[in-house]
N, C-alpha and C positions, 0 to 999 in steps of 0.2 A: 611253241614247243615247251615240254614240261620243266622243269627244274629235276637233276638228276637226284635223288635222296639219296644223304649220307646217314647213315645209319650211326656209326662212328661219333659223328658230327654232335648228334642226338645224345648217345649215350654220354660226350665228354661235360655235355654242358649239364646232364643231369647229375654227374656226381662230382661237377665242380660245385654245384650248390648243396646247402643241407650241412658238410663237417669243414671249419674252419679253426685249424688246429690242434685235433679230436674234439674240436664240441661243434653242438648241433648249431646252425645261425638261420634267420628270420629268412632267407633270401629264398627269392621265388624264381620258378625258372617254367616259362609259359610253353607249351608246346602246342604246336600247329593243331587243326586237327588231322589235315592231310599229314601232319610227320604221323599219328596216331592209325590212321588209316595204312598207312604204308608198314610201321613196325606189325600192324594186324596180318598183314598180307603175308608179309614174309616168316612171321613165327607158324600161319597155317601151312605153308609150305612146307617148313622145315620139320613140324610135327607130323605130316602126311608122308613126307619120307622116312620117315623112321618107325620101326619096329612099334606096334604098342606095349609091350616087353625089352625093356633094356637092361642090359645088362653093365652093371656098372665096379671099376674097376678102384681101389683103395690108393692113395688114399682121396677121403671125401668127407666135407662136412655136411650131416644130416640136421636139418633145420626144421623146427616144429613151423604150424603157422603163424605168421606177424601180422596177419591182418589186414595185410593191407599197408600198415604203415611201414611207410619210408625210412624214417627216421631210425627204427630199427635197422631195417635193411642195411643204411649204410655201417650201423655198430657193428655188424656179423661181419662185414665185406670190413673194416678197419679192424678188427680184432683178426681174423682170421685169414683176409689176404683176401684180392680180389681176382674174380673170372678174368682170366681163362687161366692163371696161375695157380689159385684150389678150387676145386671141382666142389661143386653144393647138391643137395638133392632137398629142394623144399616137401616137405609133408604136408600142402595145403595152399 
């Protein structure tokens, strides 16, 4: 029988690594590829239910592209507060 995926699980351990104390640290945080599989399955989901027009409600932080990088990522999410507490709309 499968292992049930916490989603949850995933995300705590991703953004316990990376800011230690507001600054960035060296630690690495390895994900399955089944956890990566499974997060793919459930964001196709979640975007196949939803409108391809949304309409979205203030307030909201609008975020250019980051590339990719992480490290940013957590900067926007510690300066400005993390999901599902402010609402973001990445541009890229």
């Amino acid at each position: 029988m499968a292992a049930v995926f916490d989603v949850d699980n995933m995300i705590s351990r991703l953004l316990n690594v990376g800011m230690a104390g507001g600054r960035l640290t060296t630690q690495i945080c390895f994900v399955a590829e089944e956890e990566l599989h499974h997060v793919c399955l459930l964001a196709k989901q979640i975007f196949l239910s939803q409108s391809s027009l949304i309409e979205l409600e203030p307030p909201l932080v609008v975020c250019g592209d980051i590339h990719g990088q992480y490290s940013d990522l957590l900067r926007i999410y510690d300066k400005n507060g993390f999901p599902p507490e402010t609402n973001y709309l990445f541009l890229g």
